[in-house]
Backbone bond lengths (Angstrom), bond angles and torsions (degrees), N, CA, C in turn:
res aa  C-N    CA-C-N  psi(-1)  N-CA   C-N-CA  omega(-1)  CA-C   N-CA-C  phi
1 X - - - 1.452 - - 1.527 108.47 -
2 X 1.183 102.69 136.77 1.765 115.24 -167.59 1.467 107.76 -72.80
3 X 1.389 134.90 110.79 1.308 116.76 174.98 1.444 120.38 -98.93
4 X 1.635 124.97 161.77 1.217 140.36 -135.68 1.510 94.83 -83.07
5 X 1.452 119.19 124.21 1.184 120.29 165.24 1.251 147.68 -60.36
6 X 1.621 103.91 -30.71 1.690 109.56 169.60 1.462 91.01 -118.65
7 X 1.431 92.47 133.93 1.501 109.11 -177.68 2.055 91.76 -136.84
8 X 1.614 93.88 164.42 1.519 109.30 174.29 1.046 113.21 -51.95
9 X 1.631 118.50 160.20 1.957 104.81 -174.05 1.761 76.41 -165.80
10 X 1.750 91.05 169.34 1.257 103.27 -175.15 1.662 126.41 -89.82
11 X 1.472 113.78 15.08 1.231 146.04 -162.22 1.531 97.44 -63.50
12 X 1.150 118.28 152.35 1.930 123.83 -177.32 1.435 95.12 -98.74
13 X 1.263 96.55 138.88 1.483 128.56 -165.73 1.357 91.90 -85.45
14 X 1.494 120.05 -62.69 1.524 127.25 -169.24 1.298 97.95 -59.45
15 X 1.585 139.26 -71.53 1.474 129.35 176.14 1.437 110.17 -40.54
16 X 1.112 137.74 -27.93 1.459 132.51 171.70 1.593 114.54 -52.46
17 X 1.171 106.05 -55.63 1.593 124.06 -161.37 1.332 102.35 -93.23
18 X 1.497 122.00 -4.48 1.639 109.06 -162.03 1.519 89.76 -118.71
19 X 1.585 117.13 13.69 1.360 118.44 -159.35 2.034 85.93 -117.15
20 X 1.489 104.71 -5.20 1.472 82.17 -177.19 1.353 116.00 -79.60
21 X 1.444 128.98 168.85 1.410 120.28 -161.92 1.577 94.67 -107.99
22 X 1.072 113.37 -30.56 1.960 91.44 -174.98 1.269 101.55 -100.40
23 X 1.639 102.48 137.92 0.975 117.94 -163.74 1.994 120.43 -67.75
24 X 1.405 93.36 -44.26 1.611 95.27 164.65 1.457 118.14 -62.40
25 X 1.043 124.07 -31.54 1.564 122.62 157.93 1.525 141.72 -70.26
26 X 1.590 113.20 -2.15 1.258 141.74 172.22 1.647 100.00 -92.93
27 X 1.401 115.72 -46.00 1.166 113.52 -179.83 1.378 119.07 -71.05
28 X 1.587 123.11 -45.50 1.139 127.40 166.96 1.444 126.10 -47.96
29 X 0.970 106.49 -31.97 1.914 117.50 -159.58 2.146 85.86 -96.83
30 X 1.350 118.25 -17.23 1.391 110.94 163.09 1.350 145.02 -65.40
31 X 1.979 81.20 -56.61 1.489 94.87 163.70 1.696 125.64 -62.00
32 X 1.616 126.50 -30.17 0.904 135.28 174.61 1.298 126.58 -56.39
33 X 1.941 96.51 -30.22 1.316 91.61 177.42 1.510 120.64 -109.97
34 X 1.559 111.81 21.79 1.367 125.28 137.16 1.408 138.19 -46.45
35 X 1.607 74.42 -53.42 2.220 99.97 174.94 1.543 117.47 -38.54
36 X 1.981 88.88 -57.90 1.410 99.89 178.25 1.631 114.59 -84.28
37 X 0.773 153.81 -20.11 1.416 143.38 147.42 1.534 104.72 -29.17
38 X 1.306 101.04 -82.52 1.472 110.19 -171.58 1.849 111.27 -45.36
39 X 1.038 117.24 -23.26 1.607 120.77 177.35 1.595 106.75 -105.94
40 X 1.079 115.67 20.20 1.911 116.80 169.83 1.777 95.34 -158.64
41 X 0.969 129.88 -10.45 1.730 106.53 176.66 1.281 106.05 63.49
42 X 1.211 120.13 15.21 1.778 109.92 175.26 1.623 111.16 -116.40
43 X 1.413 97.10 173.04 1.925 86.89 178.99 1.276 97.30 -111.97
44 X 1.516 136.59 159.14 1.426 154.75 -144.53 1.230 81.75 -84.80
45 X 1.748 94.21 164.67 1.600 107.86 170.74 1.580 86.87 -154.33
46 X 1.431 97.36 159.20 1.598 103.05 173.92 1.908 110.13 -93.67
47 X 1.486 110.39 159.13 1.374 93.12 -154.02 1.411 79.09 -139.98
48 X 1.408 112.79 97.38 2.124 108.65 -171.84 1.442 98.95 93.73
49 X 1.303 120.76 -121.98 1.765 136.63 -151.60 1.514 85.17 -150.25
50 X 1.489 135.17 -31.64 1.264 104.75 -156.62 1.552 110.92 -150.79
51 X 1.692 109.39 20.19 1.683 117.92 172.26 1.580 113.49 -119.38
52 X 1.330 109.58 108.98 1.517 110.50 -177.31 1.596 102.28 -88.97
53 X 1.606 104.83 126.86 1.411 97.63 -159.14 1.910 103.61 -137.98
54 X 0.957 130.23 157.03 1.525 131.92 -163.69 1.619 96.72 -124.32
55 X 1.514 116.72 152.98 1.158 130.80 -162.40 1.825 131.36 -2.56
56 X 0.653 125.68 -179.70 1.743 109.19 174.18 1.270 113.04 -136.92
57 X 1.520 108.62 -179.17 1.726 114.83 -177.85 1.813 96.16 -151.90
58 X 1.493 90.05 145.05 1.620 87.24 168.85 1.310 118.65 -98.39
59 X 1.227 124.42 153.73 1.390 116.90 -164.50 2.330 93.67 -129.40
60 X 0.983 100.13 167.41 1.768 108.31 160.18 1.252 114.11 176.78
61 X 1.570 97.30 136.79 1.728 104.77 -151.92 1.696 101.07 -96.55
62 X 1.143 135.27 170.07 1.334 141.57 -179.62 1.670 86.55 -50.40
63 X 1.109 132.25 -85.95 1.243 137.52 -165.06 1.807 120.34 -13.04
64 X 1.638 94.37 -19.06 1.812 108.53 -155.81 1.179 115.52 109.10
65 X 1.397 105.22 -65.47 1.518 94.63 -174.20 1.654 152.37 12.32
66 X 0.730 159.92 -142.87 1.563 154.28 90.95 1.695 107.05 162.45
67 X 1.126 120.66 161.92 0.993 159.66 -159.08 1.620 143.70 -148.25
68 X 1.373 103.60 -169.88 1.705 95.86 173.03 1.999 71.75 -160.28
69 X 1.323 74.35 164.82 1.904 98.65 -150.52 2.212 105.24 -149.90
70 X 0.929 111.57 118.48 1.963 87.96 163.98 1.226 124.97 -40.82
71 X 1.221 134.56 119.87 1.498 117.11 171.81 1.933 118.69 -62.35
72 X 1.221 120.48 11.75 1.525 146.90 179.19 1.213 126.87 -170.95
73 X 1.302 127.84 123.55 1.995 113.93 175.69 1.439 106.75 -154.76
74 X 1.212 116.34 -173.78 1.309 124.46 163.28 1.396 122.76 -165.72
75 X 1.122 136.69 177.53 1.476 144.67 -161.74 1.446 111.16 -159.03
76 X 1.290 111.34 115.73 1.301 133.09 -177.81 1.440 117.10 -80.84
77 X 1.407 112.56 65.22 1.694 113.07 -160.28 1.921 116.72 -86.29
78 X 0.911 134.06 168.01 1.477 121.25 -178.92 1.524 108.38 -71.36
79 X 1.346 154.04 -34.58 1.136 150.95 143.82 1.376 124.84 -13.19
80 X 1.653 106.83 -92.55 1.617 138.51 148.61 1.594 129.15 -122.87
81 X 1.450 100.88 174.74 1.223 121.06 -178.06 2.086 112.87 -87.98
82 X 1.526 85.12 100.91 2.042 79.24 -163.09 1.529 99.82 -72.18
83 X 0.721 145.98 161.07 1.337 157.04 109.01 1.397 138.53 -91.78
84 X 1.287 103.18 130.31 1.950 103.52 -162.99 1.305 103.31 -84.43
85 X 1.413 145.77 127.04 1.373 135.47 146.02 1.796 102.65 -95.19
86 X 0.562 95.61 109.98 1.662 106.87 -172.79 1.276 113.91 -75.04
87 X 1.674 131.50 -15.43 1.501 119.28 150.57 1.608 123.42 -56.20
88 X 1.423 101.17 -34.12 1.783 122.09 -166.75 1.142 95.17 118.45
89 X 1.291 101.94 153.99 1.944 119.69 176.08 1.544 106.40 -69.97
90 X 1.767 109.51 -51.67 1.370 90.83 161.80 1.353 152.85 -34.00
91 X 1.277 117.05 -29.00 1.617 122.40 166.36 1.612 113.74 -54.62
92 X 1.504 115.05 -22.86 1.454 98.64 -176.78 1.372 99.35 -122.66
93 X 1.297 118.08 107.40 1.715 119.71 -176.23 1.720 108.27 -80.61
94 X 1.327 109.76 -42.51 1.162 127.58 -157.58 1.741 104.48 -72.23
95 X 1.470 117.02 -31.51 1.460 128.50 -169.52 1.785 90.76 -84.72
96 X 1.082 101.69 -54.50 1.763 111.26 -170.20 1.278 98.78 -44.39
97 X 1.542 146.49 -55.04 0.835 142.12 -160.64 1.157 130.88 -81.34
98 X 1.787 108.02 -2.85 1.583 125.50 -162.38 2.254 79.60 -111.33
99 X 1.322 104.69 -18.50 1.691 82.87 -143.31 1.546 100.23 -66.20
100 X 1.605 121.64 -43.36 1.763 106.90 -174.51 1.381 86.57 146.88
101 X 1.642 120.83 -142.17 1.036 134.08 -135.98 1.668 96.00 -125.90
102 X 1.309 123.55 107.72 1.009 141.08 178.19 1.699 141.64 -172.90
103 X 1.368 126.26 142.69 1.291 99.96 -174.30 1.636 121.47 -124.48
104 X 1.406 117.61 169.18 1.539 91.89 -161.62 1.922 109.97 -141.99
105 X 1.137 95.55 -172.14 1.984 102.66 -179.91 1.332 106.40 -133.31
106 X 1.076 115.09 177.66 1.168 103.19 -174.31 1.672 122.33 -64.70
107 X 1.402 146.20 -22.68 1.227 155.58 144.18 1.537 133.35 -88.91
108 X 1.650 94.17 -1.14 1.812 98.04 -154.46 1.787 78.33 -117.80
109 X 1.089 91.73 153.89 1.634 99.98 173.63 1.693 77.35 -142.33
110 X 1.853 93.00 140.50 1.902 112.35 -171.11 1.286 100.83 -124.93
111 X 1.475 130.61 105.68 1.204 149.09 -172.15 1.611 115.76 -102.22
112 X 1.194 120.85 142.09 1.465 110.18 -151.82 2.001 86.06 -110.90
113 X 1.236 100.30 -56.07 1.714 96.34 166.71 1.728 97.35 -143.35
114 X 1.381 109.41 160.71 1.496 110.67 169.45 1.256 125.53 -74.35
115 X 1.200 111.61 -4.18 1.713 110.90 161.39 1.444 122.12 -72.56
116 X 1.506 111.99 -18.18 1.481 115.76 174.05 1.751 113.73 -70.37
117 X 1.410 111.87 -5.74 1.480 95.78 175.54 1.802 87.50 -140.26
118 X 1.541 98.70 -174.69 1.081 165.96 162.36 1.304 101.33 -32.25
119 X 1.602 126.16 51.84 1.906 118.44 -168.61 1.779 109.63 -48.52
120 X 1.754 118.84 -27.16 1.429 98.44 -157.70 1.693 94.14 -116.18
121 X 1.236 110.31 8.31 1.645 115.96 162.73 1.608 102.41 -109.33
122 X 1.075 138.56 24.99 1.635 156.84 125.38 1.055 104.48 -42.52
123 X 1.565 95.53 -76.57 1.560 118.70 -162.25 1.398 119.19 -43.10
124 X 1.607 101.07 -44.16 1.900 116.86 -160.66 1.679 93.90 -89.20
125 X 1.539 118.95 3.68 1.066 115.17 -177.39 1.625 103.50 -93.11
126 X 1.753 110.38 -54.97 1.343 109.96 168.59 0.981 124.40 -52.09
127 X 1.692 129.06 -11.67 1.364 129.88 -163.14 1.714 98.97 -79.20
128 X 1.525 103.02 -54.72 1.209 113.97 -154.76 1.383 112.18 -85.25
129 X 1.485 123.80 -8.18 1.224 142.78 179.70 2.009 103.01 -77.02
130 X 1.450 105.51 -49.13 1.436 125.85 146.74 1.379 107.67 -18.26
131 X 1.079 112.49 -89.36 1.613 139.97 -157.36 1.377 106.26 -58.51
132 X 1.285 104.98 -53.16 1.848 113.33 -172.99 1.873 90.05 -61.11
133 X 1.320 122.94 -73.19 1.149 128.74 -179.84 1.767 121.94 -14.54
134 X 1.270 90.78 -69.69 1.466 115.93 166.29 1.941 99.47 -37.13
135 X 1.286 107.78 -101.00 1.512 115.73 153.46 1.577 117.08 19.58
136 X 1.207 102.59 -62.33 1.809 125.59 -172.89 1.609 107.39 -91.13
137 X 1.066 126.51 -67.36 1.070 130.47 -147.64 1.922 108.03 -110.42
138 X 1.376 110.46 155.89 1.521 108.97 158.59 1.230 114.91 -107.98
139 X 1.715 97.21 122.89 1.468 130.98 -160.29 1.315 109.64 -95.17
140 X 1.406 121.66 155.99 1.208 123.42 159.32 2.010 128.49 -140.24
């Protein structure tokens, strides 16, 4: 059985984020990861080289599989700003449609800057993405 390649590590979160070079994108990828603090009570961890990610859950699929995963994260990439909702974006139709200007995958929502949406319908997005998670999975 294939095991998961980026896993949690003891890497500094703050040197991560304080290492990005544009400045509106240092700021963005901060505040975001306020959001998620404040919607998991945990402190970030780096997840690989390049996913800052807040508490986790284990997951295992019919196949066997399984793992441990952030239960929330994101990645500050030169493109956009990913953010994981780890139920899928689909679960929240009603938030998606309030949030603004953005495009997405099935878990990753791709943000071009955080001024293009909706900062406190973000929020109720990480909240509830949280919650459902929680809901599903055993968290830690």
């Amino acid at each position: 059985m294939a095991e998961n390649k980026t896993k949690a590590t003891k890497a500094s979160v703050s040197a991560f984020l304080n290492a990005i070079k544009d400045t509106r994108q240092r700021a963005d990828a901060k505040k975001v990861a306020a959001m998620m603090r404040k919607a998991t009570g945990k402190r970030a961890r780096m997840w690989g080289t390049s996913i800052v990610g807040f508490g986790s859950y284990h997951y295992k699929y019919a196949s066997g599989h399984e793992g441990d995963w952030a239960l929330v994260g994101f990645s500050p990439r030169k493109q956009n700003l990913v953010v994981y909702i780890m139920p899928g974006v689909a679960e929240f139709p009603e938030l998606m449609s309030k949030l603004g200007k953005y495009k997405i995958g099935k878990s990753c929502l791709y943000l071009k800057k955080l001024e293009d949406v909706d900062e406190a319908v973000l929020q109720k997005l990480i909240d509830q993405s949280v919650i459902l998670m929680r809901k599903r999975y055993s968290v830690k």
